[in-house]
C-alpha positions in Angstrom: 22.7 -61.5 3.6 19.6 -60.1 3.3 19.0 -59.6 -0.8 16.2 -56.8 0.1 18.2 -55.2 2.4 19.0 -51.3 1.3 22.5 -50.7 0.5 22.2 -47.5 2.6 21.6 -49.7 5.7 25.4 -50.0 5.8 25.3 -46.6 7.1 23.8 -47.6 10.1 25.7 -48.3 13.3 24.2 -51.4 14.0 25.8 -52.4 17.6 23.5 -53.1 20.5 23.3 -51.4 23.5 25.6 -53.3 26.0 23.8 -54.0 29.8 27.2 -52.7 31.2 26.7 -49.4 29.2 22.8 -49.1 30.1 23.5 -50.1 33.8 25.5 -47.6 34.5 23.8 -44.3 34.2 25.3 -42.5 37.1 28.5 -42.8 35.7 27.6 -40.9 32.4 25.5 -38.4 34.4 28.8 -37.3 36.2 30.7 -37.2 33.1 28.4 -35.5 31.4 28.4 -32.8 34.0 31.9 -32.7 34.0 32.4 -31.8 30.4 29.4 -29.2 30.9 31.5 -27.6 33.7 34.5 -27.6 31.4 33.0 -26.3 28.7 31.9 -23.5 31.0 34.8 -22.6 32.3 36.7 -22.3 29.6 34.3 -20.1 27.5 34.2 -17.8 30.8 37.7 -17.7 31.3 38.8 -17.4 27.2 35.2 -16.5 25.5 36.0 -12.7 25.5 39.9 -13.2 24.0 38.1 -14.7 20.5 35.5 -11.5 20.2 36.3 -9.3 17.5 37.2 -6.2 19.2 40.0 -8.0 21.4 41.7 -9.5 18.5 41.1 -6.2 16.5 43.0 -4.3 19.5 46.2 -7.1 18.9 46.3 -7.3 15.5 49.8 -6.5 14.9 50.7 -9.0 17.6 49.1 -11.7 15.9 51.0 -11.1 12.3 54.2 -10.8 14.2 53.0 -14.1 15.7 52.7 -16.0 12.9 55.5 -14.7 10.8 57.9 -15.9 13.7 56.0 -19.0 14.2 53.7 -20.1 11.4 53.3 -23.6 12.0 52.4 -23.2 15.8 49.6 -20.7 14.1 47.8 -23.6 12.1 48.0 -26.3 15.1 46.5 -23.8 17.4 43.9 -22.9 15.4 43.1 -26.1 14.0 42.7 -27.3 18.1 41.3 -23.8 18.8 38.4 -24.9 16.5 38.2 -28.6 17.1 38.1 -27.5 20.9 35.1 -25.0 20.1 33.0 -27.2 17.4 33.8 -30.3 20.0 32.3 -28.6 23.0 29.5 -26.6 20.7 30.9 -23.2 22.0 29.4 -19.9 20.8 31.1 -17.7 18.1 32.3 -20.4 15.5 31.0 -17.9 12.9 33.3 -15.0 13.7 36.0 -17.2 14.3 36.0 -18.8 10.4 36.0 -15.0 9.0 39.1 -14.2 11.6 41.1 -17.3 10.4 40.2 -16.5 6.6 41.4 -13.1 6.9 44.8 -14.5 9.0 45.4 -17.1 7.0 44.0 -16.6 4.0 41.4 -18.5 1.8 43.4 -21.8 1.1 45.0 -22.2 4.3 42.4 -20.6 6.2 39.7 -23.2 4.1 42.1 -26.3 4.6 41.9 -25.2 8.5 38.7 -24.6 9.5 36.7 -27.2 7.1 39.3 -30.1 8.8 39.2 -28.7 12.0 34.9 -28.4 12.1 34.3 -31.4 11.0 36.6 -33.0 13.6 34.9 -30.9 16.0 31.6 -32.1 14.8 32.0 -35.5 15.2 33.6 -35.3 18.8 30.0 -33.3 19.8 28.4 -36.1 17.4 30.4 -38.6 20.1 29.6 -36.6 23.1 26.1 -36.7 22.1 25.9 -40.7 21.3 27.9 -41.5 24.4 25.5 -39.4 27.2 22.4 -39.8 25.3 21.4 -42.2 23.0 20.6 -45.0 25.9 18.2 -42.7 27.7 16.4 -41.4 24.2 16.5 -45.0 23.2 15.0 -46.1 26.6 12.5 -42.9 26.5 11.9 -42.5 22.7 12.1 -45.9 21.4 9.4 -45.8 18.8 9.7 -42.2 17.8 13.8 -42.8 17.3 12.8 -46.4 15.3 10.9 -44.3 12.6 14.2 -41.8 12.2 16.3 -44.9 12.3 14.3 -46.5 9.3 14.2 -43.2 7.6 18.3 -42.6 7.7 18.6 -46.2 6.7 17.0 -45.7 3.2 18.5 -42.3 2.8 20.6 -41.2 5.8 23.8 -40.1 4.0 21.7 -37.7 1.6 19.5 -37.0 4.8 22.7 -35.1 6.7 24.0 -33.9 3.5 21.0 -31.4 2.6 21.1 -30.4 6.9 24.8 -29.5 6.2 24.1 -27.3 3.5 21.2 -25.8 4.7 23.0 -22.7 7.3 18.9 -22.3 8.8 19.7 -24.8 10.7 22.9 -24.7 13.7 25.1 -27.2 12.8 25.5 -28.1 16.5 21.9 -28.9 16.7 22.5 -31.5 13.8 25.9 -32.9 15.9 23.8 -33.3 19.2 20.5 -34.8 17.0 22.7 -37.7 14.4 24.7 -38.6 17.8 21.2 -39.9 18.6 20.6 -41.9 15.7 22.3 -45.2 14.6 24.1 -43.2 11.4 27.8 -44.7 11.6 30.5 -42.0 12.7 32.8 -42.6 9.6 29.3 -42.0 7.8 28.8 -39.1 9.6 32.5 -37.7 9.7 32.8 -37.7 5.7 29.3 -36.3 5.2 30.0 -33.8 7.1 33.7 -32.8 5.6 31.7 -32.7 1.9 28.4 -30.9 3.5 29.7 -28.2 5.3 32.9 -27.5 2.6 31.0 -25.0 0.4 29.5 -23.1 3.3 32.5 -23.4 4.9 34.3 -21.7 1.7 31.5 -19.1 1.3 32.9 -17.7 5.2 36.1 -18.3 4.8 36.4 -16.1 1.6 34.0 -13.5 3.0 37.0 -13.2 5.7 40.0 -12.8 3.3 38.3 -10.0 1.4 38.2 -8.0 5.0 41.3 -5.6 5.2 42.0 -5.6 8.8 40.0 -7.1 11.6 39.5 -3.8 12.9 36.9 -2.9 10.0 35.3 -5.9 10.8 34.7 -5.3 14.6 33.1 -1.9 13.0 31.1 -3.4 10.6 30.0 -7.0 12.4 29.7 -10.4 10.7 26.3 -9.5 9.5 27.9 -6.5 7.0 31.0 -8.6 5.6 28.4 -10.9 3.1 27.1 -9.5 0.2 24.0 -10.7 -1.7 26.2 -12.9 -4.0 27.0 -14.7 -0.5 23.4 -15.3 0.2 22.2 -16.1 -3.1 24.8 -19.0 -2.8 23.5 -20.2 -0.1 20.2 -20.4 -1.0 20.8 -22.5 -4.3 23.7 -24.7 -1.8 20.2 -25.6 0.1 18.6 -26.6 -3.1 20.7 -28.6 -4.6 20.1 -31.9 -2.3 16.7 -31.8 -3.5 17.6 -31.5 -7.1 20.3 -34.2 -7.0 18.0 -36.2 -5.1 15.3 -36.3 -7.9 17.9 -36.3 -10.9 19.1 -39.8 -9.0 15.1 -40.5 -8.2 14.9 -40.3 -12.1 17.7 -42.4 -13.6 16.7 -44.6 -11.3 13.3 -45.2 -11.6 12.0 -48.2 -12.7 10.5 -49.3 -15.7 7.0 -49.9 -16.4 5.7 -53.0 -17.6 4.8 -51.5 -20.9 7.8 -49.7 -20.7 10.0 -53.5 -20.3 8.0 -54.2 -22.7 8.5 -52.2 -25.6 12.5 -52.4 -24.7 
């Protein structure tokens, strides 16, 4: 073993590209248009029974729902939202507020943070899978320099992109799929990164009486300024942990050995 090799470098997925995987680009190509098609299809065919104003208009049908069958309840949801974080559908947003206001803040938090982040790392697959060899072919010095960059600091790299809600967290799926960042890695970075946005929406859903005031009032009316202020100090604190660690672990100087 290397003895000035960075610890962090263990959170790298280190396993070459295979000539059976890189000769066979056709084969991905058709897959990948496959799951396109699916995704497609799906959101066409189910996209307008998730908006707010059709699950307003059944309201009383989904209570009655899950007071006959709660259990059903949570594993459809739970797949509901793997399904939709997996295939980087539209509307994950109004669909955590729904599921805190149905479930409730526990349940719904327990839910949706275990159900994203299982969704996230199947779009963080998808993503590896169809398009790392041809970045990696295309890209190869621009993606060594990221590469180099997640291995001193990759885990802490994701974690401020997870707390930070500027940025979609699909976009962050598709872009670490293209890296060499380990799944595991990736899977319980995520779970931690997203939990306290994840709460924040989740919360701001079980304080919402009925889903019919929020179809009236939108997603954008249901967070206060507390909500945001959170938020904004969530996207902070990487950068403050990151120097507190930077810090206690800064070297001493000669004169500094020295003295001690």
């Amino acid at each position: 073993m290397n003895p000035s090799r960075n610890p962090l470098s263990s959170d790298l997925d280190e396993t070459p590209v295979s000539s059976t995987q890189s000769s066979r680009p056709w084969t991905k190509l058709v897959a990948l248009v496959v799951v396109i098609v699916v995704a497609t299809v799906a959101y066409s065919q189910f996209g307008d029974r998730l908006s707010l104003d059709y699950l307003a208009q059944r309201e009383t049908q989904l209570r009655s729902v899950q007071q006959s069958a709660p259990l059903l309840t949570v594993v459809v949801a739970i797949a509901l939202y793997v399904a939709m974080a997996g295939l980087s559908l539209p509307g994950a947003t109004a669909l955590t507020l729904v599921f805190g206001w149905y479930f409730g803040f526990l349940q719904g938090l327990g839910i949706v943070s275990f159900g994203s982040t299982a969704g996230a790392t199947i779009a963080f697959l998808l993503s590896r899978y169809f398009l790392r060899d041809w970045v990696e072919r295309s890209m190869q010095k621009r993606l060594a320099a990221i590469n180099a960059a997640l291995e001193r600091e990759g885990a802490l790299y994701l974690f401020t992109l997870r707390l930070i809600p500027a940025v979609p967290f699909f976009v962050v799926n598709a872009l670490m799929g293209l890296t060499k960042i380990r799944a595991t890695t990736f899977w319980w970075v995520s779970q931690l990164g997203m939990l306290p946005g994840t709460a924040a929406y989740v919360y701001a859903g079980s304080t919402v009486p009925s889903l019919d005031v929020l179809a009236k009032k939108g997603v954008g009316q249901v967070f206060s300024w507390q909500l945001v202020l959170a938020f904004a100090i969530l996207s902070l604190f990487p950068l403050i942990l990151k120097k507190l660690v930077s810090a206690f672990a800064r070297k001493p100087t000669p004169q500094e050995a020295t003295k001690a």
